[in-house]
C-alpha positions as CSV (number, residue, x, y, z in Angstrom):
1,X,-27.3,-30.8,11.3
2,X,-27.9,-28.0,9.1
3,X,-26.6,-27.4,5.6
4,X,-24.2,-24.7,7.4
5,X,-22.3,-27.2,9.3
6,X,-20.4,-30.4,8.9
7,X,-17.6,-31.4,6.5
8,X,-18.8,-29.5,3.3
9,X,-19.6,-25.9,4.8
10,X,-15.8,-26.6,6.1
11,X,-14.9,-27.7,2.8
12,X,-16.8,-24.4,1.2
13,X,-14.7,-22.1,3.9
14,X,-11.3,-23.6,2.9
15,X,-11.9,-22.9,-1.2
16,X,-12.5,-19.4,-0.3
17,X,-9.5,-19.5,1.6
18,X,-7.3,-21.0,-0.8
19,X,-9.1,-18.5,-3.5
20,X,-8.7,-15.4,-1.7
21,X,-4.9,-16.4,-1.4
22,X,-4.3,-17.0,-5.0
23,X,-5.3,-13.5,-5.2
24,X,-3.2,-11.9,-2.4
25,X,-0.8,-13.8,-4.3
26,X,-0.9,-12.6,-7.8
27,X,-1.4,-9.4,-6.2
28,X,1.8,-9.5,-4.2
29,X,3.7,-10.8,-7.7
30,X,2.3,-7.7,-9.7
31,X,3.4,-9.6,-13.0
32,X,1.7,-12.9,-14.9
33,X,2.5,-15.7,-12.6
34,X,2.5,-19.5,-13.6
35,X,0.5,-21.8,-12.1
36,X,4.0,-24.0,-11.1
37,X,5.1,-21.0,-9.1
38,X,2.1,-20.3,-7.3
39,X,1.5,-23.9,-5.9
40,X,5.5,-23.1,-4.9
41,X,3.8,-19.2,-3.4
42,X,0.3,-21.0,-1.6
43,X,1.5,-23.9,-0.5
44,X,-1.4,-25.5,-2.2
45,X,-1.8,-28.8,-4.6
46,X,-1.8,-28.2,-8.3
47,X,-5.4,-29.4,-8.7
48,X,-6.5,-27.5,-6.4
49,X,-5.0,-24.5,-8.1
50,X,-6.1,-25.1,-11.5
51,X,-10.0,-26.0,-10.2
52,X,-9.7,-22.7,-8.6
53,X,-8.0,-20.5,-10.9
54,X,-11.0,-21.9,-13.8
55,X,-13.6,-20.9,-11.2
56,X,-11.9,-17.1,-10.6
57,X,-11.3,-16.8,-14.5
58,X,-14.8,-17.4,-15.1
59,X,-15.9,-14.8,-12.8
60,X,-13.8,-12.3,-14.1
61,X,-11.6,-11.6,-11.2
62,X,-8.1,-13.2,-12.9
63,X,-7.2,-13.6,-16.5
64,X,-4.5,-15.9,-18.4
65,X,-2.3,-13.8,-20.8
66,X,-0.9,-15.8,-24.0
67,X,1.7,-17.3,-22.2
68,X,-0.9,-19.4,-19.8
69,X,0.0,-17.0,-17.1
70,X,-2.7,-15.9,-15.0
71,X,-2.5,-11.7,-13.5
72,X,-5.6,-10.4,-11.6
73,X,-9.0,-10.0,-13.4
74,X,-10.5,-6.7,-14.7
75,X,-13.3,-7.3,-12.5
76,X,-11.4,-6.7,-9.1
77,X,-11.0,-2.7,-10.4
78,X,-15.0,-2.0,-9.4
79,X,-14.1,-3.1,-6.0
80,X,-10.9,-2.0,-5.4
81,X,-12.3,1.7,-6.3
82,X,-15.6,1.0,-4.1
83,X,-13.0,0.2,-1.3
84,X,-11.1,3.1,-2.0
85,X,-13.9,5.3,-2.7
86,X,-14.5,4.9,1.5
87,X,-11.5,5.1,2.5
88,X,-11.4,8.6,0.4
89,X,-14.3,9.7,1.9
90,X,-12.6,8.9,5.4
91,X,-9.8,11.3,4.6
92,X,-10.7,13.8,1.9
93,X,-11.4,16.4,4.5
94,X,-8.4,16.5,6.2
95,X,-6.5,15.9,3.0
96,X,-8.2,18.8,1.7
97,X,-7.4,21.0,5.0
98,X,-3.4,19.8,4.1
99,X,-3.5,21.1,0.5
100,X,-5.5,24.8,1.8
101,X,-2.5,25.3,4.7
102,X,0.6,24.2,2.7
103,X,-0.4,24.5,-0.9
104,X,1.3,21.0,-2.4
105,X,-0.2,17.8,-2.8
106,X,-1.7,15.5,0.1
107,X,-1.9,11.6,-0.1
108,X,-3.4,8.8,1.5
109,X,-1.5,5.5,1.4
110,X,-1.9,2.3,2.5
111,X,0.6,-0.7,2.8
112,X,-0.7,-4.1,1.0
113,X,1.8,-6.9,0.5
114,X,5.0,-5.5,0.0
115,X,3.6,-2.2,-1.4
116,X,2.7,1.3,-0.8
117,X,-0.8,1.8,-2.5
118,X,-1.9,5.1,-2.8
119,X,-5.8,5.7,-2.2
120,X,-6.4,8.9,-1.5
121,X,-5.2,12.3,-2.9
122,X,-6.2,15.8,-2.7
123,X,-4.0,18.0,-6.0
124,X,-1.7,21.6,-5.5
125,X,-3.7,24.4,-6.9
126,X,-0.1,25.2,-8.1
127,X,0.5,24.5,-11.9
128,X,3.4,22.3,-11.2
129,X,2.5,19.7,-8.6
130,X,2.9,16.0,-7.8
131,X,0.3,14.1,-8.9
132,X,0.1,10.4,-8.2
133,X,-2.4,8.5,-9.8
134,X,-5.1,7.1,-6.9
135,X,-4.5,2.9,-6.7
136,X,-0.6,3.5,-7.7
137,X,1.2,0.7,-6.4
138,X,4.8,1.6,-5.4
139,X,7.7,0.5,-3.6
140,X,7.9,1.6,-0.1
141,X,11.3,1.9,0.3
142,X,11.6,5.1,-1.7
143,X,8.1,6.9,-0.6
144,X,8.0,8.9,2.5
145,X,4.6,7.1,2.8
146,X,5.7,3.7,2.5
147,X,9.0,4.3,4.7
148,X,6.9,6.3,7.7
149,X,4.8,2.5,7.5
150,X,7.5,0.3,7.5
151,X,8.6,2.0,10.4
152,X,5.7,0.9,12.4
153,X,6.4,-2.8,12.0
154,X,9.1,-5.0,13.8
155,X,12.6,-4.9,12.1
156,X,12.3,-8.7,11.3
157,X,9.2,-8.2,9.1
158,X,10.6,-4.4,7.9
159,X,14.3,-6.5,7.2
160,X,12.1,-9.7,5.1
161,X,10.1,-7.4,3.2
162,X,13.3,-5.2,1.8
163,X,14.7,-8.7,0.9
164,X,12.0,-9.7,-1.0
165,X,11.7,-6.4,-2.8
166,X,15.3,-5.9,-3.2
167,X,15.3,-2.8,-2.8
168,X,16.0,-1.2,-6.5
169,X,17.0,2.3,-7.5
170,X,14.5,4.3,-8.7
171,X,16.6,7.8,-8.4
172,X,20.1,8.2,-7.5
173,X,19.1,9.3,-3.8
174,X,17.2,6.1,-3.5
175,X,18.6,4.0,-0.5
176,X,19.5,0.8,-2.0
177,X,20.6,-1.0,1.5
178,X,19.0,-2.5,4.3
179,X,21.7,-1.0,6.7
180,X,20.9,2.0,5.8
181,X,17.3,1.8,5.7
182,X,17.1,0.5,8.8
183,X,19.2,4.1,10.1
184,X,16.8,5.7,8.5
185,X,14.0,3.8,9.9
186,X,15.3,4.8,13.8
187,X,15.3,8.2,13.1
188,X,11.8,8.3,11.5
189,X,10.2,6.6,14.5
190,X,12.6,9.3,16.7
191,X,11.4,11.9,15.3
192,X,7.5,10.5,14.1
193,X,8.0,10.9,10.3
194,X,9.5,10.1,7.5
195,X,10.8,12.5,4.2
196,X,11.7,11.0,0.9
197,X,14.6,13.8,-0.2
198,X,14.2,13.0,-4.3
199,X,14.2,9.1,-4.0
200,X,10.9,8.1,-5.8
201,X,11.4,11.1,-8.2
202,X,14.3,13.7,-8.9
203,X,13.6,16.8,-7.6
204,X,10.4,16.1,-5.5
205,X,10.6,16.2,-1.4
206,X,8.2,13.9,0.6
207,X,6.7,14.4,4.3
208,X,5.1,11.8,5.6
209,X,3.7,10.2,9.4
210,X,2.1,7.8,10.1
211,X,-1.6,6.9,10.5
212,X,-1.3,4.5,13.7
213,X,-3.8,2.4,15.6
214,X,-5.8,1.0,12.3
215,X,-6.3,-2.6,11.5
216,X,-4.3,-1.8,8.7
217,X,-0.9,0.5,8.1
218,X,-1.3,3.4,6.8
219,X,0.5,7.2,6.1
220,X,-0.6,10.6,5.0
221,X,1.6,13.4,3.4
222,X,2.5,16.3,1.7
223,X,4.6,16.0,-1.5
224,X,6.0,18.8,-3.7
225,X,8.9,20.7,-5.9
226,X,11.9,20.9,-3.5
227,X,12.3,24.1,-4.2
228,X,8.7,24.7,-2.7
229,X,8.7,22.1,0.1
230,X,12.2,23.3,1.3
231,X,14.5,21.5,3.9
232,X,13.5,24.4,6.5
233,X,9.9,23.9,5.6
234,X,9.9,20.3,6.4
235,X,9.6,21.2,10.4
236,X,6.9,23.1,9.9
237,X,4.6,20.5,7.8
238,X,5.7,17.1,10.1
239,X,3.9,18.5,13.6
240,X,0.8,19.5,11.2
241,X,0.8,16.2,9.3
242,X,1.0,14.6,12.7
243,X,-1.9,16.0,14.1
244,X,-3.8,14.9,11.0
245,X,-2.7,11.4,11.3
246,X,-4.3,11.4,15.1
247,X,-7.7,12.9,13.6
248,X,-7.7,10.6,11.0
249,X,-7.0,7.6,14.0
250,X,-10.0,9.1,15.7
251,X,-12.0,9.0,12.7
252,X,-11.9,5.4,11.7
253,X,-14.9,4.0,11.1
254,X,-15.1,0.6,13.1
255,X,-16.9,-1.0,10.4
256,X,-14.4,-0.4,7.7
257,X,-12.2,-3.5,9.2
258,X,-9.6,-5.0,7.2
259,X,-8.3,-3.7,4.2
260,X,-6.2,-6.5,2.5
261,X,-3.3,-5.6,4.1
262,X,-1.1,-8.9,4.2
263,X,2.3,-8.7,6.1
């Protein structure tokens, strides 16, 4: 038997396991969480917990805050821009091509825990433009993004995850139900994408589809001033966006795999 087998190499595999999940986690909580309430979140003994969270805060990848809390470490930024930095590279062309037809900014987005992330982005040349910050973590509820994702997922998991989010108002045009979400919901996967009409931000119209057929879920759109991305224009950007979300399909690199998505 070599040191890679028996009871301990199990042993080894089920700490990194248990640490990976104290991470998905406190990434999932996006606040300070005790360690009470994660043992309640992992399912995992309180021993266990504190041997591993020591381990994880000596490494740098989670830190305690004054009130014995524990958030995710500064450490976990260089790779979560390394993994983005690909996943950029993946896209930025047809991101890019988005921007040149329609002139308003073009995201990237992935869903992670009960978040829309955003990992890509290529800017409006016009002064006045939307301008997400790349790694922005937002609800999906109220992003064209995060709504053209959930609607690739079965209602049961699309219905848990608005009652764990609870679906706040972030504008007065946010949908704040899960009746009404899930009417939405039908006629985005009807139609093939979704538009966020002013619900993340007053005055700002969304277009989003889609990216289907990746080992993770995933949108792309074109965001801008309503007064530039019009209700008539919206027609004529979803078929386009569309088509990019098939190229960018095609496009996967096999090797990229998973990236943290957790449903």
């Amino acid at each position: 038997m070599t040191e890679n087998d028996g009871p301990k190499a199990s042993e080894r595999v089920q700490s990194l396991d248990r640490a990976f999940g104290l991470l998905e986690h406190l990434a999932d909580a996006g606040r300070p969480v005790g360690i009470s309430e994660l043992a309640e979140m992992s399912d995992i003994p309180l021993p266990t917990i504190h041997r591993l969270l020591r381990f994880l805060s000596n490494e740098g990848y989670v830190r305690q805050d004054n009130s014995r809390r524990y958030a995710l470490g500064l450490r976990l930024i260089r790779l979560g821009q390394s993994a983005s930095r690909g996943l950029d590279v993946w896209a930025h062309g047809e991101l890019g091509g988005l921007v040149e037809q329609f002139e308003e900014t073009a995201n990237l987005a992935i869903l992670q825990g009960d978040l829309a992330i955003y990992v890509g982005q290529a800017p409006s040349p016009h002064t006045m433009r939307m301008f997400t910050e790349v790694g922005r973590a937002v609800s999906p509820h109220c992003t064209g993004v995060g709504k053209a994702m959930l609607a690739e997922l079965p209602d049961d998991r699309i219905l848990a995850l608005l009652k764990r989010t609870r679906m706040p108002a972030i504008t007065a045009h946010t949908i704040t139900s899960p009746e009404a979400m899930m009417a939405d919901i039908e006629q985005i996967r009807e139609r093939g994408y979704a538009v966020d009409d002013g619900e993340q931000e007053p005055g700002v119209r969304c277009v989003a589809a889609a990216v289907r057929g990746l080992p993770f879920p995933a949108a792309v759109s074109i965001s801008g001033p309503n007064s530039r991305v019009t209700e008539e224009k919206v027609p004529q950007i979803a078929p386009v966006l569309m088509q990019v979300a098939e190229r960018l399909r095609d496009r996967f690199p096999s090797s990229a795999g998973q990236v943290g998505f957790v449903g």
